[in-house]
C-alpha positions, 0 to 999 in steps of 0.5 A, spaced: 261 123 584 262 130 584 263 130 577 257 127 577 253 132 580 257 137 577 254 133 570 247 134 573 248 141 574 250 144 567 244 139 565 239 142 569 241 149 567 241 147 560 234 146 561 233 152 564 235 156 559 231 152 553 225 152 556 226 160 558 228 161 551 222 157 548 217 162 553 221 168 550 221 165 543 228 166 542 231 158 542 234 156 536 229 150 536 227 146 530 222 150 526 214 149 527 210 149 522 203 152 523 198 148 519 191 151 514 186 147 512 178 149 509 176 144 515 180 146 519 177 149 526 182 157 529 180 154 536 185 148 533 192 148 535 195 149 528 200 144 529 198 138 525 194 136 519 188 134 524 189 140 528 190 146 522 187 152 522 181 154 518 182 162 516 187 167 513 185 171 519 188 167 524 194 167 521 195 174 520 193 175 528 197 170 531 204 171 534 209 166 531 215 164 534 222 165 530 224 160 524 216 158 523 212 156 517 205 157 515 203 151 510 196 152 507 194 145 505 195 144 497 190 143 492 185 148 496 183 155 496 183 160 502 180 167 501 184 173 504 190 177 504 196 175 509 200 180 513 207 179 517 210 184 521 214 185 526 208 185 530 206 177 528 213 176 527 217 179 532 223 176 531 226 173 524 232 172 520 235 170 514 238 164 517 232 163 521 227 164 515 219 165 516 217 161 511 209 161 507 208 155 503 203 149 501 203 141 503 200 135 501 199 135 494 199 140 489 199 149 490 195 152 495 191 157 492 190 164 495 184 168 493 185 176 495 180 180 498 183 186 500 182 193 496 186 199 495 191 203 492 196 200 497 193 193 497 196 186 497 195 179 497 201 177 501 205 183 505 212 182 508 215 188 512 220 188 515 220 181 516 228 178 514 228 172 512 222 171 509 220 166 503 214 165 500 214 157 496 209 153 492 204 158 493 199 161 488 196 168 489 190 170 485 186 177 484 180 176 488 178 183 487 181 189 485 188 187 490 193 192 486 199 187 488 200 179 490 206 179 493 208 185 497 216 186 500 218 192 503 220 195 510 216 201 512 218 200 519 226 200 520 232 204 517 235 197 517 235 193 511 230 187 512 235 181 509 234 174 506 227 175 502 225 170 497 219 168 492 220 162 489 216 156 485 210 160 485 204 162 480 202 169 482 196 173 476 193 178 475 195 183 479 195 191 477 194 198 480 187 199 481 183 202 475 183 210 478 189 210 482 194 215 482 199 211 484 204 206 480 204 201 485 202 195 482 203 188 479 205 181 481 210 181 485 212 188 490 219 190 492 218 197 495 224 200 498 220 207 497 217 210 503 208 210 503 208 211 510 214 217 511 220 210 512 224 208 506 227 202 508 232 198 506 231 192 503 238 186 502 238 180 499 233 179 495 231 173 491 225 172 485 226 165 483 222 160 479 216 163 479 210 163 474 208 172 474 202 173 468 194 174 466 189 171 465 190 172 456 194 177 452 190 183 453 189 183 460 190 189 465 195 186 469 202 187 470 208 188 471 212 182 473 215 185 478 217 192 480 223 193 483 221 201 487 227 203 491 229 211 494 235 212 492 239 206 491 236 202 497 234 195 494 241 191 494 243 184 493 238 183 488 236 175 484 231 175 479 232 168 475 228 163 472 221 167 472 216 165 466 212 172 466 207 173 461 200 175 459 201 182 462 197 186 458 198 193 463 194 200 463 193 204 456 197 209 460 203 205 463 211 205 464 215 201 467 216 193 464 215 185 465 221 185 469 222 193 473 229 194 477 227 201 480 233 203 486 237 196 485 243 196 486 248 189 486 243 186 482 242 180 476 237 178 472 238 172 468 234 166 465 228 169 464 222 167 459 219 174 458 214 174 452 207 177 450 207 184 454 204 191 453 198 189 448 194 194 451 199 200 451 197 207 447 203 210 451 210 212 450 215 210 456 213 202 456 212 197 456 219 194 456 220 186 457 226 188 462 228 196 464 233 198 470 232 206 472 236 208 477 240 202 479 247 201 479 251 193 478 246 190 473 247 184 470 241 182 465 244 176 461 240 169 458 233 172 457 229 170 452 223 177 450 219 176 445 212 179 443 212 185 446 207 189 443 200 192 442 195 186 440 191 186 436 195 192 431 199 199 432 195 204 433 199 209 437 204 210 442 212 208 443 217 203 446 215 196 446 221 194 446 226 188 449 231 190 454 232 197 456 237 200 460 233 206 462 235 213 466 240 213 470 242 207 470 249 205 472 256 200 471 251 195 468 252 189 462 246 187 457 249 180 455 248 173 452 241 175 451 235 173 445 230 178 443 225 177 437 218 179 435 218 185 438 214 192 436 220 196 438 227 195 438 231 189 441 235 193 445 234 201 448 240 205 451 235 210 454 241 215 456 239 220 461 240 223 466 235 221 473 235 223 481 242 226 479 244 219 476 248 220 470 248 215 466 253 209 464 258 207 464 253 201 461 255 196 456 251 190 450 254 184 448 254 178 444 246 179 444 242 177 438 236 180 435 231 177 431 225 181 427 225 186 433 222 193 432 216 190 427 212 197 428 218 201 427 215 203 434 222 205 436 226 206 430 231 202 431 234 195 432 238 198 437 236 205 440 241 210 443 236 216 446 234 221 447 242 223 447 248 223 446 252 218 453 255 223 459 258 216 460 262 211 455 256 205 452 260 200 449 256 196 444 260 190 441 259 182 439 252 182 437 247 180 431 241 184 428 237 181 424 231 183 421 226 181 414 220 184 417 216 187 411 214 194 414 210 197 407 204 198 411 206 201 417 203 207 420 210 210 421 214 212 415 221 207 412 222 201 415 228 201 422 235 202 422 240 198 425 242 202 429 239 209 431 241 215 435 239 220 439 234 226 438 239 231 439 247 233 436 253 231 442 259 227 442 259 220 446 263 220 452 270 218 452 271 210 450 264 209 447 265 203 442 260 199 437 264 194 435 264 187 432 257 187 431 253 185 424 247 188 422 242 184 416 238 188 413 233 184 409 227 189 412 223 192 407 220 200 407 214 203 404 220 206 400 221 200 396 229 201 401 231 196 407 233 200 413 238 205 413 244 201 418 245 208 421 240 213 423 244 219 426 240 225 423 243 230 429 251 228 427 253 225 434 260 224 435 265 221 439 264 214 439 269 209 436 267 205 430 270 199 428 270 192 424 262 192 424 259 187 418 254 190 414 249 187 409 243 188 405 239 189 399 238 196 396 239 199 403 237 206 406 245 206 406 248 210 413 245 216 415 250 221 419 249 228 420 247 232 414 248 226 409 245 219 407 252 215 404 248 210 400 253 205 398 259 201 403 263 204 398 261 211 401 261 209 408 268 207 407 271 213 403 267 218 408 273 215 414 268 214 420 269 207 422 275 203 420 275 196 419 268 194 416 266 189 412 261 188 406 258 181 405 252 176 406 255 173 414 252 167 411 248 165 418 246 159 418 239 159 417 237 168 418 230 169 420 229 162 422 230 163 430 224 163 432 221 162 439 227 157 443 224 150 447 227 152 454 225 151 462 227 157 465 228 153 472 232 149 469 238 154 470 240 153 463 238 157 457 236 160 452 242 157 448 245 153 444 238 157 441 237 160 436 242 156 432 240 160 427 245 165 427 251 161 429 257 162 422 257 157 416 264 157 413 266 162 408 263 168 412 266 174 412 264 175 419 270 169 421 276 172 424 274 179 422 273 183 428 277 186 433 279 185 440 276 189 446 279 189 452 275 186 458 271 182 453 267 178 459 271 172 455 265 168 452 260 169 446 253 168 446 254 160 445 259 160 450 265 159 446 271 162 448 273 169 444 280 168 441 284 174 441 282 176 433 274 175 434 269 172 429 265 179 428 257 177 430 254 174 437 258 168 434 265 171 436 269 164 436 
């Protein structure tokens, strides 16, 4: 009996406690989920299909309790900009998420109506554990961004933020703005309201961030924006960003790290980005800038250049690890087709951020800066690294016919700097081919070094040249027009001359691939991959902390192929 009643006792104070903690909203119950129809009535509860919600303004002045999810009904459009804060989510955790998303069939439309310079479709601040899922968010009206993530609130980091399986468009800074603040997706660890709050495990994943057409204004993708170093723990991967045709006067890139710190972004389909650009200093496909531990792998960038032609302006280019960027790796990546170089190594120093130790391997460029926009297939500037770079592993090819362009000669391979100075130490560029089919208006290909102010200090070795009636090496105060004369002049050891006999060169092309499959871009372009006889095979030399795997994913012996087919 007293085990009974003893039995009775515990169960009634159980139930106590969960009814107390459903009236105060901090049980961990099952989530509830809030549901928004167009037939729907706000006098309604919210809490089925058949008693939805009606407006956007109902969500945003609702209280929900931790864990809830708002689902819009799929295949309709609601008019509006969302809010959440601590003040309609009160409570809310990466392990009790807060969740935004459609149901029934196909993805709810949200269609914003907001304006300003600060404006957005969906604002999340401060609301860790927040996550937007199967939604698509439009431009409405002249919304500078779709998708808001930040923390103007607290000087603790929101946590668990995640945008995935959405198609968010043609979102941009409004036309007049001062501001830079603009683009599909937002993350803001910079102040706006005085409060630079910190933002952890952030997660963009699977989505779909683009314009209307090539020469739309809108743009970026996403725009990483941190003070400091504050945006930490960040994924971007599986994203398919185009279309963004950005400002005449823009910086910044598709895909923008800004204050990142810890961060990888990989499997991302990026093309067709910058056709509106006059500027220098953008468009980019990927760009870091003051971040620290970034990881850029498995992208593919194409097509970022001015449409319909050149006319002025610079950059354009694939991947760039620009200012103040730090303890970084560019690996397993595919760039072609773009009007600048495949890869920029933008070495200066930012917010007191010295840049380096950053390192590109086992990458492949195709055809990249066809403008001669940059100069080179591969950048170093403006100037000599304070931090080792290390370039090793990887393949340029380029055919392009530049006799017209508006720049004169035709891009190197590799071009450095606008000033003299000596690399830091243990900067390498090793076991890289560079083909050099292009054509200047010179009747010469493109030169396979461009150092015009003598930079020094860096370790050359075992890199594979080739091209017909080349520009030859230019290294300070002398062009050595002959592999004969880059040889004798001592500068590299273990070069070698000869057609890398690829198996089938300039006919990569764009890949077939599904970023949100988590696999790819390779096996593709096989097109670079070494046919028997090369003189690549077996002609490189090793490199310590080598990431253990070339672009096909082969493992690299300890005598590596030279080429972004290391194995």
């Amino acid at each position: 009996m007293r085990a009974r009643i003893c039995a009775a006792v515990v169960a009634q104070a159980m139930l106590g406690l969960l009814l107390a903690g459903a009236a105060t909203g901090t049980a961990h119950a099952a989530a509830t989920t809030y549901y928004v129809s167009p037939t729907g009535s706000d006098g309604n509860t919210g809490l089925s299909p058949d008693q939805a919600w009606k407006s956007t303004g109902k969500v945003n002045g609702f209280t929900f309790p931790q864990g809830s999810v708002v689902s819009f009904q799929g295949g309709q459009t609601f008019t509006g900009c969302l809010v959440f804060n601590s003040t309609n989510v009160p409570a809310s955790s990466a392990s009790t998420p807060f969740k935004v998303t459609s149901y029934g069939t196909g993805q709810a439309t949200l269609k914003s109506s907001c304006t300003g310079d600060y404006s957005a479709a969906v604002t999340a601040d401060n609301v860790s554990g927040f996550q937007l899922v199967n939604m698509k968010v439009v431009n409405g009206t002249t919304t500078a961004a779709g998708v808001l993530l930040q923390n103007q609130t607290s000087s603790a980091a929101a946590k668990g933020l995640k945008v995935t399986g959405s198609d968010i468009s043609g979102f941009t800074t409004p036309s007049g703005s001062s501001s830079t603040f603009g683009g599909q997706i937002m993350v803001l660890g910079y102040a706006v309201n005085a409060n630079s709050g910190p933002l952890d495990d952030v997660q963009i994943l699977n989505n779909k961030l683009h314009g209307a057409a090539v020469t739309s204004n809108a743009g970026p993708g996403i725009y990483g924006w941190g003070s400091g170093t504050n945006i930490t723990n960040v994924r971007v991967a599986g994203n398919t960003v185009y279309n963004l045709g950005m400002a005449a006067q823009s910086t910044g890139a598709a895909l923008t790290g800004n204050g990142w710190d810890g961060a990888v972004i990989e499997r991302n389909l990026v093309h067709d980005i910058g056709a509106n650009v006059t500027s220098c200093g953008g468009a980019s496909g990927i760009m870091t800038y003051t971040s620290n531990d970034v990881t850029i792998r498995h992208n593919e960038v194409y097509k970022v250049q001015p449409v319909p032609a050149y006319t002025a302006g610079c950059d354009w280019d694939g991947i760039d690890l620009d200012g103040g960027t730090t303890n970084s790796v560019v690996e397993y990546n595919y760039t072609h087709d773009n009007a600048g170089s495949g890869y920029l190594a933008y070495t200066s120093t930012a917010s007191s951020m010295v840049w380096g130790p950053n390192t590109y391997r086992y990458n492949i460029s195709e055809n990249d800066d066809w403008a001669n926009a940059q100069g080179g297939l591969f950048d170093v500037v403006p100037s000599a690294p304070k931090k080792a770079l290390s370039i090793y592993g990887n393949t340029f090819f380029t055919n392009k016919d530049q006799t017209a362009n508006k720049k004169a000669g035709a891009s190197a391979c590799f071009l450095f700097g606008y000033a003299s100075g000596t690399w830091a130490s243990g900067s390498q560029i090793k076991d890289n081919i560079c083909h050099m089919a292009n054509k200047g208006p010179y009747g010469k290909t493109g030169q396979l070094y461009y150092n015009p102010n003598g930079q020094t200090g860096m370790t050359l070795s075992n890199n594979l040249y080739y091209g017909t009636n080349t520009g030859g090496w230019r290294w300070g105060g002398t062009t050595h027009a002959d592999f004969a004369a880059w040889k004798a002049a001592g500068l590299e050891t273990g070069s070698v001359w000869g057609d890398p006999l690829f198996t089938s060169p300039g006919a990569g092309g764009t890949c077939s691939w599904s970023p949100a499959s988590g696999t790819g871009p390779q096996p593709c372009p096989q097109a670079y991959t070494l046919k028997s006889g090369s003189p690549a095979l077996k002609a490189g030399t090793a490199v310590p902390g080598n990431g253990g795997a070339d672009y096909y994913g082969t493992a690299v012996p300890s005598t590596p192929n030279i080429g972004a087919d290391a194995g």
